[in-house]
C-alpha positions as protocol buffer text, in pm:
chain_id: "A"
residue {
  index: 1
  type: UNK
  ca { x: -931 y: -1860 z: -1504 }
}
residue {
  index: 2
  type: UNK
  ca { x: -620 y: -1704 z: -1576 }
}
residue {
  index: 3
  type: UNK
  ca { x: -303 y: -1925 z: -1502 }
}
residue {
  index: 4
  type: UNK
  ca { x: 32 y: -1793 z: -1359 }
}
residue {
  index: 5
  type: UNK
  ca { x: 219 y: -1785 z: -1674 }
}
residue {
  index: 6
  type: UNK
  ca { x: -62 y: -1529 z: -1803 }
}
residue {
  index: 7
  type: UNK
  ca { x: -71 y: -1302 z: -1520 }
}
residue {
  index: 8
  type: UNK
  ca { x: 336 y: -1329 z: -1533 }
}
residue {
  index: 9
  type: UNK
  ca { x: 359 y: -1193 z: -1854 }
}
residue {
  index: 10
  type: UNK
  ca { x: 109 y: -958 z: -1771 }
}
residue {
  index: 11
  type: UNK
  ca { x: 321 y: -818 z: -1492 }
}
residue {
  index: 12
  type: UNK
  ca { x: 662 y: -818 z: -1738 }
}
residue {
  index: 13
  type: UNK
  ca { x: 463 y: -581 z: -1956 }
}
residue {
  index: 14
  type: UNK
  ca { x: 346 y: -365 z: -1701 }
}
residue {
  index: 15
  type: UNK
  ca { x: 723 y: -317 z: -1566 }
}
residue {
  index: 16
  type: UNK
  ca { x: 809 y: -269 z: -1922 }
}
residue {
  index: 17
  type: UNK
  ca { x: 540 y: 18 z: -1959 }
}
residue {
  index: 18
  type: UNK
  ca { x: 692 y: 161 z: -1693 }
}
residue {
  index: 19
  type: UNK
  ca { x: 1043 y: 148 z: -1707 }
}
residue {
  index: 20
  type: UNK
  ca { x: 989 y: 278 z: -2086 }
}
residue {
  index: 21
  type: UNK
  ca { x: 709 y: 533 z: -2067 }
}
residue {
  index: 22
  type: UNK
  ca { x: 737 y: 641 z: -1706 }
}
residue {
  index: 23
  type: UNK
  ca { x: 1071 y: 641 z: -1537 }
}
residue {
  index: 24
  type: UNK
  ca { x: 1019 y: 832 z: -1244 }
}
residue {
  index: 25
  type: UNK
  ca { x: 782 y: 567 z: -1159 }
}
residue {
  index: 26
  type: UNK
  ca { x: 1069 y: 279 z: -1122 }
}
residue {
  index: 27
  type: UNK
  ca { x: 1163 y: 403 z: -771 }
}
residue {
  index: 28
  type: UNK
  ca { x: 786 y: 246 z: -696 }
}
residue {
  index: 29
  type: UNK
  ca { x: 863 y: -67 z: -816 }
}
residue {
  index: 30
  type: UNK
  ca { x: 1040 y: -177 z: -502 }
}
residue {
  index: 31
  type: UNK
  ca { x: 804 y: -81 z: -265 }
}
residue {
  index: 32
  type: UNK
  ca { x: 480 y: -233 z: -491 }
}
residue {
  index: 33
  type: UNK
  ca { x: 689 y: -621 z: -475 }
}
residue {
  index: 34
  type: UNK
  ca { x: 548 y: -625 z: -90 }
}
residue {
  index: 35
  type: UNK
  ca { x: 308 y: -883 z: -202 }
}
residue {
  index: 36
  type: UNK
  ca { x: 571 y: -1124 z: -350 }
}
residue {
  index: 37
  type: UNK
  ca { x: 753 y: -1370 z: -133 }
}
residue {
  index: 38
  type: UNK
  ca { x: 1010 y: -1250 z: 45 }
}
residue {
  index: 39
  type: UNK
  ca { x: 1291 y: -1344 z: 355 }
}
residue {
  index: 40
  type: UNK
  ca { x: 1522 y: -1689 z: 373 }
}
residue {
  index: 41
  type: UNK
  ca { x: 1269 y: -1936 z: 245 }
}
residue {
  index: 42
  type: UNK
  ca { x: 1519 y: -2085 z: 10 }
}
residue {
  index: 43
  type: UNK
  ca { x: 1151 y: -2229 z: -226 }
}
residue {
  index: 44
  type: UNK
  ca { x: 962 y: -1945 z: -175 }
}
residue {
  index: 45
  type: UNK
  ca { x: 583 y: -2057 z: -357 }
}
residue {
  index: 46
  type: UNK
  ca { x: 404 y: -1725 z: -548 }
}
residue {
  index: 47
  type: UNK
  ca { x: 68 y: -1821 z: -573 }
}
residue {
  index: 48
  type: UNK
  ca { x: -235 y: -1640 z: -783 }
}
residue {
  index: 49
  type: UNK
  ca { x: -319 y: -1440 z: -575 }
}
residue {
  index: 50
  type: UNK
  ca { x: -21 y: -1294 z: -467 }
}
residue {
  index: 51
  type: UNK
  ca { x: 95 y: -1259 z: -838 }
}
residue {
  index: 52
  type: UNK
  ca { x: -275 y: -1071 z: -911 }
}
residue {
  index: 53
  type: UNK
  ca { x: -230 y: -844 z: -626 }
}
residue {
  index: 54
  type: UNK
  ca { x: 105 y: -722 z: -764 }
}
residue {
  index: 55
  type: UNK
  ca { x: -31 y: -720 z: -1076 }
}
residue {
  index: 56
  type: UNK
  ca { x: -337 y: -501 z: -971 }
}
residue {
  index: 57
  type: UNK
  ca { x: -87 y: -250 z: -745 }
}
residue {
  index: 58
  type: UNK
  ca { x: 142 y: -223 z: -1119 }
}
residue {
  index: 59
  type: UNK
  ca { x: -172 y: -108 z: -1301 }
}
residue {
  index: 60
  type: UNK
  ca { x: -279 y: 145 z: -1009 }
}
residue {
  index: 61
  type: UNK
  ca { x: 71 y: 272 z: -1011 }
}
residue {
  index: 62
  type: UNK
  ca { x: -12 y: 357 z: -1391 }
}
residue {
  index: 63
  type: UNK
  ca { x: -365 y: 451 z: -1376 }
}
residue {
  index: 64
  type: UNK
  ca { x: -260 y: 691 z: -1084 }
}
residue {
  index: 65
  type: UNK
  ca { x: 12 y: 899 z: -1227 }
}
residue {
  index: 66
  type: UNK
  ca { x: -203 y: 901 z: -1573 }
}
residue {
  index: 67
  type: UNK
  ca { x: -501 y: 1061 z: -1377 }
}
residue {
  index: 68
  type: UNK
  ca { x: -251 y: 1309 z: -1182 }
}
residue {
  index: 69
  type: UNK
  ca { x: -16 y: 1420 z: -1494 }
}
């Protein structure tokens, strides 16, 4: 089972792949952080899930503009 920190760094280096490989990607990047906490909760909790999902939507984003370009 993979724990939080993993999948964390996992997302860092996907939003590094991006930012430095594909840059006309980072305007997606807002709109893919729908599955992180988000509004006035002042301890907002990010569980596995939700950190897999967004980690699953960052690797689409890449896998998608590979296949298309």
């Amino acid at each position: 089972m993979k724990t939080s920190q993993k999948i964390l760094s996992e997302i860092t280096t996907l939003t590094r792949e991006i930012e430095e490989d594909y840059p006309e990607l980072q305007k997606y990047l807002g709109e893919t952080r729908s599955t992180l906490p988000q509004g006035d909760n002042s301890n907002p909790q990010l569980d596995l899930e939700s950190l897999e999902n967004y980690r699953d939507e960052l690797q689409n984003l890449i896998k998608k503009y590979k296949k298309e370009h």
